[in-house]
C-alpha positions in Angstrom: 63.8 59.7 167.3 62.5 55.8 167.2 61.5 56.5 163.3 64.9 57.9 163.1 66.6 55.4 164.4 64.5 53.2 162.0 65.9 55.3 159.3 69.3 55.2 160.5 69.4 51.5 160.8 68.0 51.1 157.0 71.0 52.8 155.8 73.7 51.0 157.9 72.4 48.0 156.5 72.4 48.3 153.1 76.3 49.9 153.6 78.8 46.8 152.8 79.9 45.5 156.5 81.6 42.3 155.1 85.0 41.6 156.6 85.1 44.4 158.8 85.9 44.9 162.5 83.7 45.6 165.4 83.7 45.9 168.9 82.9 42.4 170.8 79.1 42.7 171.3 78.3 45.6 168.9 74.7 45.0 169.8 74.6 45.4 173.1 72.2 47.4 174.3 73.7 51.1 175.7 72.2 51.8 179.3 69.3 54.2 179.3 71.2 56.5 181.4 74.3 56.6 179.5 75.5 60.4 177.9 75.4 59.2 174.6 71.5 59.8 174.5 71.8 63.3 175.9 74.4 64.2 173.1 72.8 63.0 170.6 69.2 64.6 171.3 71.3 68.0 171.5 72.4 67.0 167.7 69.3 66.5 166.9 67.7 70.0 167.7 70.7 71.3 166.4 69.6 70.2 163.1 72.8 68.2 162.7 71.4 64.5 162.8 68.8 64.5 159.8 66.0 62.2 159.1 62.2 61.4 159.9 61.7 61.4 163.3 59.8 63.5 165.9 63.5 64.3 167.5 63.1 62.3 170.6 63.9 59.4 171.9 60.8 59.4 174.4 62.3 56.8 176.9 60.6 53.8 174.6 63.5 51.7 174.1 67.0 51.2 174.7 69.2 51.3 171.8 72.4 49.2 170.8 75.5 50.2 169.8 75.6 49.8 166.2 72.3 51.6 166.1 74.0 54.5 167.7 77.1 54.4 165.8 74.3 55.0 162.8 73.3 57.8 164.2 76.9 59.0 165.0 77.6 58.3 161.4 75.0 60.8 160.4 76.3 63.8 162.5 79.8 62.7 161.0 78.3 63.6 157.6 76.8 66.9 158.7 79.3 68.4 160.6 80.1 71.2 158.3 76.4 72.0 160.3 78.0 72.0 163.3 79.4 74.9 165.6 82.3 74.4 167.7 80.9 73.1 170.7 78.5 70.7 168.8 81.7 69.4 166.6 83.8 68.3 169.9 80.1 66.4 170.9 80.9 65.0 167.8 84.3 64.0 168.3 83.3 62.2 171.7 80.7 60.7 170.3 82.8 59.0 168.1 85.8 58.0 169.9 83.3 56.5 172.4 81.6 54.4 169.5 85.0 54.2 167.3 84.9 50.2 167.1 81.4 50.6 165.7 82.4 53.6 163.2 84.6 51.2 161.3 82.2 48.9 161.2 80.8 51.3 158.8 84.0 52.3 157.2 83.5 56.4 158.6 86.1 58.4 158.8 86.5 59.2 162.8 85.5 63.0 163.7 88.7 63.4 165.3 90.4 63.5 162.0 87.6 65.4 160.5 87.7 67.8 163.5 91.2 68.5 162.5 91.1 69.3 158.8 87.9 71.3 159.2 88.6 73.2 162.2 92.1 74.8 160.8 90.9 77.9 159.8 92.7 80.8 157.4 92.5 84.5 157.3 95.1 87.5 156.1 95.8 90.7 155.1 97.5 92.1 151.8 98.6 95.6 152.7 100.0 98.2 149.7 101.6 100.8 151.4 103.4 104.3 150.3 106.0 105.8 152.6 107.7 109.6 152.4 110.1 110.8 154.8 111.8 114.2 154.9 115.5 114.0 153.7 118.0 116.2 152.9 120.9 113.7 151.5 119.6 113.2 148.1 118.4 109.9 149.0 115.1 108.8 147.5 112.5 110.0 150.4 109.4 107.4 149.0 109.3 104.1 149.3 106.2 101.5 147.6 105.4 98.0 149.1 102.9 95.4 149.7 102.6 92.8 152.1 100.3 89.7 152.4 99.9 87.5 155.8 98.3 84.1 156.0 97.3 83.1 159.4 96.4 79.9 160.7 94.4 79.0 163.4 93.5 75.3 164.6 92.4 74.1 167.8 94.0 71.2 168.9 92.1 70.2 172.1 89.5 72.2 174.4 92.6 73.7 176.1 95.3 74.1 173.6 95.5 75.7 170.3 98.2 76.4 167.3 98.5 79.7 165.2 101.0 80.6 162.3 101.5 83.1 160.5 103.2 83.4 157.0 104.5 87.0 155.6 106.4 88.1 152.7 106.8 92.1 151.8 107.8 93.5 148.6 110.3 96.1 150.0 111.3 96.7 153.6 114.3 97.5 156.0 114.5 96.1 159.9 116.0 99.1 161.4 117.7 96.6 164.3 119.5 95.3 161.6 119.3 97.3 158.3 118.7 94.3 156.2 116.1 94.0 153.8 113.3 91.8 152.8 112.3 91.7 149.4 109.8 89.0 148.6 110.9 86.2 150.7 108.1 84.5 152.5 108.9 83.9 156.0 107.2 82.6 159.0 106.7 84.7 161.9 104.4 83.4 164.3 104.5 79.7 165.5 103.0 78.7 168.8 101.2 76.9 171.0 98.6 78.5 173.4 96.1 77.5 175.6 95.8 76.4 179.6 98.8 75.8 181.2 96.7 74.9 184.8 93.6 76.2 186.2 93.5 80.1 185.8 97.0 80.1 184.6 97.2 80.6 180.2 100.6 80.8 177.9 102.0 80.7 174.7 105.1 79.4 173.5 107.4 79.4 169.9 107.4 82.3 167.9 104.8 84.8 169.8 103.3 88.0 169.5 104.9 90.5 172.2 102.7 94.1 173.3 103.8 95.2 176.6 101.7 97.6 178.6 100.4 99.9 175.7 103.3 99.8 173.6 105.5 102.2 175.0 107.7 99.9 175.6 106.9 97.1 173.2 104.5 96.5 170.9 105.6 93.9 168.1 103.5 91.3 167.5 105.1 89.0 165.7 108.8 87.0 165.6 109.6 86.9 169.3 110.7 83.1 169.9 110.4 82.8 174.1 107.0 81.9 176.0 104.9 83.9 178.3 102.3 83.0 180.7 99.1 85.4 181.8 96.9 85.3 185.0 94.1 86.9 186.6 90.9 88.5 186.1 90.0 92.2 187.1 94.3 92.3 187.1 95.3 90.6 184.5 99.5 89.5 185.1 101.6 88.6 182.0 105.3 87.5 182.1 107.7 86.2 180.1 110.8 86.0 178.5 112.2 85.8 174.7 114.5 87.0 171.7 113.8 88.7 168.6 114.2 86.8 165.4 116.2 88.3 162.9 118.3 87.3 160.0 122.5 88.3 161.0 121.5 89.6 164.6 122.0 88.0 167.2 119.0 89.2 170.0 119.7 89.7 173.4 117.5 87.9 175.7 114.7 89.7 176.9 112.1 89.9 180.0 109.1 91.4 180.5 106.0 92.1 183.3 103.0 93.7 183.2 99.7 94.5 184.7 96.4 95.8 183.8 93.8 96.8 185.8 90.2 97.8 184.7 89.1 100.0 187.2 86.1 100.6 185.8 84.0 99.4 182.4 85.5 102.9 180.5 88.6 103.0 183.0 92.1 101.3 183.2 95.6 101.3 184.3 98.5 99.2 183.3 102.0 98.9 184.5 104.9 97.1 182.6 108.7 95.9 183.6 111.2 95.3 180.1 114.6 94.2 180.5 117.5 93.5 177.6 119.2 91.8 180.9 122.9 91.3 179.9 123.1 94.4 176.8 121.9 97.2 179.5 119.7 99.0 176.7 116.8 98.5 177.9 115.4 98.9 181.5 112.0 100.4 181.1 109.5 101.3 183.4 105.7 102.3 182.4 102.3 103.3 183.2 99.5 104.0 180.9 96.1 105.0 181.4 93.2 104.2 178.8 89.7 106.1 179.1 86.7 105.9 176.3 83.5 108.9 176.8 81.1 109.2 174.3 82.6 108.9 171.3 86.2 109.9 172.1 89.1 107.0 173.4 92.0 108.8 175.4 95.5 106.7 175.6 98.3 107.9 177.3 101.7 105.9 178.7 104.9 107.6 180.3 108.1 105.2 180.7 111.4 105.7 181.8 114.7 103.5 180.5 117.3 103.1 183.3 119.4 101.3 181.4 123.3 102.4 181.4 122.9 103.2 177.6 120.7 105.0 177.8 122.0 107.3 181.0 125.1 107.2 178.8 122.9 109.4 176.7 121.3 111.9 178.9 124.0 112.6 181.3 123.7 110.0 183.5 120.0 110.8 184.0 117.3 108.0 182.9 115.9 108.7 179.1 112.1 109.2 179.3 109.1 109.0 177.0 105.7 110.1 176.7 103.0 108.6 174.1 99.5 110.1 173.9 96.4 109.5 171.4 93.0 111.2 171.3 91.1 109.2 169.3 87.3 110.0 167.8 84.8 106.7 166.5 86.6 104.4 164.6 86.7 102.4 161.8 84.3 99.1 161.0 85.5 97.0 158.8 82.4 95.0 158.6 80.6 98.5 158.0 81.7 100.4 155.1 81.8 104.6 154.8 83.1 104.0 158.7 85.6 106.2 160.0 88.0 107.1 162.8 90.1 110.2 163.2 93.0 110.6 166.3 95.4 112.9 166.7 98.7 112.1 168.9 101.5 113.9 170.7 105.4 112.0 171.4 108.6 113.0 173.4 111.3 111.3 174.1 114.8 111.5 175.0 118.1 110.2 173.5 117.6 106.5 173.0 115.0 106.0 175.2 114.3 102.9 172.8 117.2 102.6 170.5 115.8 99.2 168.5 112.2 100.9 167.7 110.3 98.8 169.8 107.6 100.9 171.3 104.0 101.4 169.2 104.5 104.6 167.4 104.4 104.0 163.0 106.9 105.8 161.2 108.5 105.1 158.0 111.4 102.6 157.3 114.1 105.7 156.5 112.4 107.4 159.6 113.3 104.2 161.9 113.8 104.8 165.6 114.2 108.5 165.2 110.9 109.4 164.5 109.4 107.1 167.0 110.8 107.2 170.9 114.7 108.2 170.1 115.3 112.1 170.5 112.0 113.1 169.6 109.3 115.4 170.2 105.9 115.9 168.0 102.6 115.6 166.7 101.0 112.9 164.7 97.5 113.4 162.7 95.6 110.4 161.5 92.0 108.9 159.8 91.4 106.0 158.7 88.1 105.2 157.0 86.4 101.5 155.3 86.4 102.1 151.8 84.4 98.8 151.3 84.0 95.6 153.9 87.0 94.3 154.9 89.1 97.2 153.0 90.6 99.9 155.0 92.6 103.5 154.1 94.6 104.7 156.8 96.7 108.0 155.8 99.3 109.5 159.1 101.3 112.3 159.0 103.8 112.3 161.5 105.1 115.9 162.4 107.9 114.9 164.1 111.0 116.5 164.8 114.2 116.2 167.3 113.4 116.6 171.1 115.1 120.4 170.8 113.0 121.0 167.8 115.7 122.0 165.9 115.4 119.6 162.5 113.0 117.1 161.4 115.3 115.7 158.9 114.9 112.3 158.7 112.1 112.4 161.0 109.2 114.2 159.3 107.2 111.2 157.6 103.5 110.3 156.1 102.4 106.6 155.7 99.3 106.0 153.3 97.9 102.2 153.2 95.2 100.4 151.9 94.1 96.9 153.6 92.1 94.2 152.7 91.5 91.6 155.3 90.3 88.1 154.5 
């Protein structure tokens, strides 16, 4: 380290220093004890600080703090080397010697930390849809969709994600509006620490409840939600959907999971509409992987006055199951998954289409958990890295099994995520 400080020193001095602003005794000596040393020789076997030198500073000398701020200055310039914990060394590195750093007219690593930790990644999505109908209505539909997240920490404890989406063609079934082309932005929040043990999010967040029975959107929920706990994890929170002309009740939500053992758990989940008595859903899955098989399976009940209104004053119920064998890798291509999965439910048991089963835009709520009862059939399979085919047929018809009109659907897509 002493040559490399030599080195160091050699290039701050031939930079142009006239006329610029340093701390009041820039070369005073930094204690022998002081962090800085530490942080730096962790740089250094990191491969981050460059130059001759043997690594080390081997306790022969003191050194000031301009000749540290040269060193500084060289992990500034080889940061792009760093991972994430070495680039927040970085960053306190350079606040501590920030006086110093202009000196030498570097930018600080708190702003470099901030354009070059903001990371990107998506998804463009073509998808084909057919649905069974008998109105003379065209049963297919063709679309593509591309989402651009991004993800940038903001301090060790908090963090920002967006997300930008625009589809080709597509209906909301809660409002029967459609979207054709505009670009919109559906996730916006901050996440991170809230106090020790305690996490949240807040803006536009992702919402799964339980396994999805009850909800499982993840995207366009404005509201926050806080999580705690280890072996029982405890989420809560409260939100409403954004959507163009509707106006979103206000929603709440608990739920549990417990891992009772490594291939074992249980959740439990709470939904409320609150004031628009359409939702008051109870749940309990159960998740359980063996060999090469993953079992899901959730039952929920709605006690909501709709939906009593709708069973004869009885509670509308719902089942969701999946047996699923491997699984596709998208880093691994000519990977596959194959699951097969069985839904009932009664009369608007969840009238906005807010629970996990995919069906079609035409097939909306009534081929998902609204007067239902059927068999889905799925594979999905890597076609290159990144890229993924998922076909699912969805043999679906009312709970009586009397017509799947409107109901009977298949869904073919091909991914590519970036």
């Amino acid at each position: 380290m002493k040559k490399m400080i030599t080195t160091m020193l050699a290039m701050v001095f031939g930079l142009s220093i006239t006329g610029t602003a340093f701390a009041a005794n820039p070369f005073a000596d930094v204690p022998v004890k002081h962090w800085s040393y530490d942080a730096v020789q962790k740089l250094a076997d990191a491969g981050i600080i460059t130059g001759s030198g043997d690594g080390s500073f081997q306790g022969e000398r003191t050194v000031s703090r301009y000749e540290m701020a040269a060193i500084v200055s060289n992990a500034i310039a080889h940061a792009d080397k760093a991972n994430e914990a070495d680039k927040a060394l970085i960053e306190k590195l350079a606040a501590e010697y920030q006086s110093e750093l202009e000196g030498f007219n570097v930018r600080l690593t708190k702003v470099e930390k901030k354009q070059d930790n903001i990371t990107f990644s998506g998804s463009v999505r073509e998808r084909y849809e057919w649905t069974k109908v008998s109105d003379g209505s065209d049963p297919t539909t063709v679309k593509t969709r591309l989402r651009l997240t991004m993800n940038a920490p903001l301090t060790d404890d908090l963090a920002f994600t967006g997300r930008f989406a625009t589809e080709s063609k597509s209906v909301d079934a809660r409002t029967g509006k459609g979207a054709f082309g505009d670009a919109f932005l559906d996730l916006a929040y901050l996440s991170g620490k809230l106090f020790n043990g305690v996490n949240f999010a807040a803006g536009r967040i992702p919402w799964v409840i339980g396994k999805g029975i009850t909800v499982d959107v993840p995207h366009d929920w404005d509201g926050a939600k806080i999580s705690f706990g280890n072996k029982v994890k405890v989420n809560a929170g409260a939100a409403q959907y954004h959507a163009d002309n509707w106006k979103s009740p206000n929603y709440a939500f608990v739920d549990m999971a417990y891992n009772i053992t490594s291939d074992l758990d249980m959740t439990l989940a709470w939904f409320t509409d609150r004031k628009e008595d359409q939702y008051r859903t109870k749940a309990i899955g159960v998740g359980y992987t063996f060999d090469k098989f993953s079992i899901k399976a959730e039952y929920a009940s709605n006690g909501a006055q709709y939906a009593k209104d709708s069973n004869g004053g009885s509670e509308a119920k719902a089942l969701n199951t999946a047996l699923k064998y491997l699984g596709a890798d998208l880093s691994k291509e000519h990977t596959y998954g194959v699951w097969v999965g069985y839904r009932k439910a009664d009369k608007n048991f969840d009238p906005l289409w807010w629970s996990t089963p995919e069906a079609t835009d035409v097939a909306g709520p009534k081929a998902v958990l609204n007067d239902t009862k059927g068999f889905e059939y799925g594979v999905e399979y890597t076609v290159f890295k990144n890229g993924l085919l998922l076909l699912q047929y969805n043999d679906v018809k009312d709970k009586n099994g009397k017509s799947s009109d409107g109901r009977r659907n298949f869904i073919g897509s091909l991914w590519y995520f970036f």
